[in-house]
C-alpha positions as CSV (number, residue, x, y, z in Angstrom):
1,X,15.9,-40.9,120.0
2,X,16.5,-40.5,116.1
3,X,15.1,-37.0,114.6
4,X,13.7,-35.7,111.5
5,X,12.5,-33.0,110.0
6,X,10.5,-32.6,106.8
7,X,11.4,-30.0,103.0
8,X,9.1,-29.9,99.8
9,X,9.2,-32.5,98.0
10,X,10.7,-31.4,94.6
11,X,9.7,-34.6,92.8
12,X,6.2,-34.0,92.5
13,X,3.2,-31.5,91.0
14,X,2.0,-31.3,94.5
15,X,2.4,-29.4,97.6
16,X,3.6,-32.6,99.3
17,X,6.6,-33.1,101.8
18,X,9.5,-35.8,102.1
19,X,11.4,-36.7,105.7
20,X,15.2,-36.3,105.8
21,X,17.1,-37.3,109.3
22,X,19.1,-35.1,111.2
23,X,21.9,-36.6,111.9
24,X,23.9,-35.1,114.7
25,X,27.2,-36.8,115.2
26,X,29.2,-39.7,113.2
27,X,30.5,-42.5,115.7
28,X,33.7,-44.0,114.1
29,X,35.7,-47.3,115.0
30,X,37.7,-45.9,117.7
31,X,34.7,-44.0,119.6
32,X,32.7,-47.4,119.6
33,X,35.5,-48.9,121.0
34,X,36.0,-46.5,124.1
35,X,31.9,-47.1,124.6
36,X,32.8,-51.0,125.2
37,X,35.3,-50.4,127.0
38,X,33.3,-47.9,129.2
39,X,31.1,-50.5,129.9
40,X,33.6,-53.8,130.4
41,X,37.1,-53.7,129.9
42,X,37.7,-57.3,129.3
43,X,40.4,-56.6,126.8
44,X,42.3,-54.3,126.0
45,X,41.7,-51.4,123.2
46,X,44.7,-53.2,121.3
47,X,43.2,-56.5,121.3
48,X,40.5,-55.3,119.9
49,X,41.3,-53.7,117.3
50,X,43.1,-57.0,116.2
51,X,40.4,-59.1,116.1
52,X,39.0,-56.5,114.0
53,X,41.1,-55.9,111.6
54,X,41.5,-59.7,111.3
55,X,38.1,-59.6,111.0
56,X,37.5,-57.3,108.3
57,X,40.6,-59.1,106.3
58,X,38.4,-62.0,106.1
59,X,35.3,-60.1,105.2
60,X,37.5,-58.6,102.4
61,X,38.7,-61.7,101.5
62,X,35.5,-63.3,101.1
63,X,33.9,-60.4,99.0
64,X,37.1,-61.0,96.6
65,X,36.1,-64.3,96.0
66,X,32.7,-63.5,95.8
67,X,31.0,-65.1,98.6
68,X,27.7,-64.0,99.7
69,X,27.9,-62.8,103.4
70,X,25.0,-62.7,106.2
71,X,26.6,-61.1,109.5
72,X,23.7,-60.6,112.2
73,X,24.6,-56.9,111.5
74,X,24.5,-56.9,107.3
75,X,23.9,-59.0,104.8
76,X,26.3,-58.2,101.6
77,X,25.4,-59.7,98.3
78,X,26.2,-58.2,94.6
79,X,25.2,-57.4,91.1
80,X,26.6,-56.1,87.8
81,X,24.6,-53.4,85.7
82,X,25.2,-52.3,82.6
83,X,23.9,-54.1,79.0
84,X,25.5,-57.1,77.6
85,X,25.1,-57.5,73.4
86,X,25.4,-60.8,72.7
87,X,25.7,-64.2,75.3
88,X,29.4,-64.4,74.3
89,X,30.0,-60.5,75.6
90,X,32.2,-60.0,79.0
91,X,32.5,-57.7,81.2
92,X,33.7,-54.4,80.4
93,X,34.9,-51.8,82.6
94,X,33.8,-49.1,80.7
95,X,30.6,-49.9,80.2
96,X,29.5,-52.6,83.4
97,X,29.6,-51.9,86.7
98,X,30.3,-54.1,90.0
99,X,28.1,-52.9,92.4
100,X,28.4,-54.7,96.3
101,X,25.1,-54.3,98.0
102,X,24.3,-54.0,101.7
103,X,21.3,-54.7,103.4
104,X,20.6,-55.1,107.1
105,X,20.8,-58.0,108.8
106,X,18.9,-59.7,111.6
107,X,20.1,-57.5,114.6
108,X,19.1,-54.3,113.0
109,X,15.8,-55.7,111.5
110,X,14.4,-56.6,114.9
111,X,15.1,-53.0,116.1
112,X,14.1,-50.9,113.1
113,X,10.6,-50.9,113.7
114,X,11.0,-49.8,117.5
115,X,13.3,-47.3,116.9
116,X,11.9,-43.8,118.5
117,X,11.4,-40.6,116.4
118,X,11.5,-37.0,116.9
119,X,9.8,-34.3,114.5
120,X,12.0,-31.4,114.3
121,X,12.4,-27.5,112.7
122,X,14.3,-28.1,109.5
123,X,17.4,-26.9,110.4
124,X,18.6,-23.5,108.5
125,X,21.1,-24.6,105.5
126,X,21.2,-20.8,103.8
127,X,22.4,-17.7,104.9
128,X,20.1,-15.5,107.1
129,X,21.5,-11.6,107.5
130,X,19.5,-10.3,110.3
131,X,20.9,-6.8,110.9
132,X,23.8,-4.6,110.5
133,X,24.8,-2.4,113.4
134,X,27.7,0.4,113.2
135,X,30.1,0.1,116.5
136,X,32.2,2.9,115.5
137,X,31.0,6.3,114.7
138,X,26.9,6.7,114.4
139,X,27.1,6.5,110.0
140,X,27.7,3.8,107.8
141,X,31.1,5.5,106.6
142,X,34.9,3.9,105.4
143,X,37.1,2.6,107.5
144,X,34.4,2.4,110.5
145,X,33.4,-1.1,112.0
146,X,29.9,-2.9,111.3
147,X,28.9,-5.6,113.3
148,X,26.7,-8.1,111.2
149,X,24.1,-10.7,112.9
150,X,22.6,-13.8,111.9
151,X,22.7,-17.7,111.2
152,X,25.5,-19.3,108.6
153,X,27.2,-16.1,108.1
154,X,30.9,-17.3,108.4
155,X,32.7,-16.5,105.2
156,X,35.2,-19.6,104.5
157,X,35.8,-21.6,100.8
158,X,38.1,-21.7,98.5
159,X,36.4,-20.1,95.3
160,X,38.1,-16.3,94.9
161,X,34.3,-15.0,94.9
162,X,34.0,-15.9,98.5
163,X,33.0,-12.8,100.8
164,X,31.7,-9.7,102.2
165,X,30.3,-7.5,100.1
166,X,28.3,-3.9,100.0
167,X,26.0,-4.2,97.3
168,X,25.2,-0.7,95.3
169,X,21.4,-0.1,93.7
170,X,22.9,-1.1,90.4
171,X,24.4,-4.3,91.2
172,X,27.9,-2.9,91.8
173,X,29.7,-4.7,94.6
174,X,32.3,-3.4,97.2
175,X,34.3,-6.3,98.7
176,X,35.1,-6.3,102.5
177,X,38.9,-6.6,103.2
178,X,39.1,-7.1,106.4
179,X,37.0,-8.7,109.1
180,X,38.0,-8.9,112.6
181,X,35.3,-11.8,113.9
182,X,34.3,-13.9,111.2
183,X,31.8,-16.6,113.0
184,X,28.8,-18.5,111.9
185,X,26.1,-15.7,114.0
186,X,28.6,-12.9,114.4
187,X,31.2,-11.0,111.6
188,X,32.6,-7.4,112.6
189,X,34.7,-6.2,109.7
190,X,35.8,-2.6,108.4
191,X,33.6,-1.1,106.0
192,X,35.4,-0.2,102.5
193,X,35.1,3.2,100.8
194,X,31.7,3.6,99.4
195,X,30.3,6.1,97.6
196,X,26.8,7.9,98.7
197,X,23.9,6.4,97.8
198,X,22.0,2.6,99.3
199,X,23.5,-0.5,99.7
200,X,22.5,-3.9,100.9
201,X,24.5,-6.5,102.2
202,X,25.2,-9.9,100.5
203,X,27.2,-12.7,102.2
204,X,28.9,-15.8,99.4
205,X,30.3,-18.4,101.2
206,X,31.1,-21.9,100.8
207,X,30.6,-22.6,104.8
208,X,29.0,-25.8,105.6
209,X,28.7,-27.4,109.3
210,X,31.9,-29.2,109.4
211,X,34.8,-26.6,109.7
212,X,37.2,-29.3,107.1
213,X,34.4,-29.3,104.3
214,X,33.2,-26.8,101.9
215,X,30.5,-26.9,99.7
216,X,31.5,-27.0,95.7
217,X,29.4,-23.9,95.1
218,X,29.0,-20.4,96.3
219,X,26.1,-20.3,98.4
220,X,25.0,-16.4,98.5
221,X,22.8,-14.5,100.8
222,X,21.3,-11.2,100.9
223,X,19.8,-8.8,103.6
224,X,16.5,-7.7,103.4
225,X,17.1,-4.5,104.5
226,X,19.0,-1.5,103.0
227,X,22.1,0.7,104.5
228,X,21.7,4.2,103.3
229,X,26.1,6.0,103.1
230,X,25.1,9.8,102.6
């Protein structure tokens, strides 16, 4: 079952929306293979990967040479953009491009059509804050712990504006040093020195849903709510 999930479309005047898929896992070469042989074990995994490789070598081969290819999986053909001046021009890296297109082949067109689909709720790509709770002491005060709840909270990246902050009615922001649990629903850390007066919280973050990639900006989220440090 593939499933999707609509957003506003940006591209147009009009309250209109666009489909995107969720995709949920990425199958690479060597999980496909431990599917075949879960089903036959014919061969061995070595073997196969053999004929693949010597597979692909001749795919690679072919593209080099520039052979159209029709596989019952893909079809690869290719075409060069850019503008040429005059008939006797050729082609210039800096200003033509080799592009190598895929299109589906017979297999996947006869299963396209049939495939099943799933609407879906968007899934949540900002930070939500949902509340703040003190676990030490009954006041927002320094030093005590705060446990913070709610969805793509985890604090992770590689821009030095990443964190936790307090943020004071006039903008100023307290940084939290130190955070004992620092999840994705769940971060306990020690609240800094702060002086009286109200504070919300604001969460930047570079977090995405794979733990090896960050996003290039700071993605930053604020509560709704307000802490009050008397």
């Amino acid at each position: 079952m593939m499933k999707y999930y609509l957003i506003k479309n940006k591209l147009t005047n009009e309250t209109n929306y666009s489909a995107r898929i969720l995709t949920e896992r990425t199958i690479n070469q060597d999980e496909l293979i431990d599917k075949m042989l879960s089903k036959r074990n014919l061969v061995s995994k070595t073997d196969i990967v053999a004929v693949l490789n010597s597979y692909y070598e001749e795919i690679i081969e072919s593209i080099e040479e520039g052979d159209n290819i029709n596989l019952p999986l893909l079809n690869i053909g290719y075409s060069i953009s850019g503008v040429f001046d005059t008939e006797e021009d050729g082609f210039n890296p800096e200003t033509h491009k080799l592009h190598v297109n895929l299109n589906s082949g017979k297999l996947i067109n006869e299963i396209k059509d049939d495939i099943p689909l799933q609407k879906v709720t968007a899934p949540i790509t900002n930070t939500v804050i949902n509340n703040l709770t003190v676990t030490t002491n009954t006041t927002l005060s320094a030093n005590g712990l705060f446990e913070l709840n709610g969805l793509r909270l985890k604090v992770a990246g590689d821009l030095p504006e990443v964190g936790l902050y307090f943020v004071a009615e006039d903008g100023t922001e307290t940084k939290v040093s130190y955070l004992a649990q620092n999840s994705y629903k769940k971060i306990i850390g020690q609240v800094p020195a702060l002086a009286t007066g109200n504070y919300h919280v604001r969460v930047k973050t570079q977090v995405t849903g794979n733990s090896e990639r960050f996003l290039k900006d700071i993605m930053v989220g604020d509560s709704t709510f307000s802490l009050t440090v008397a």
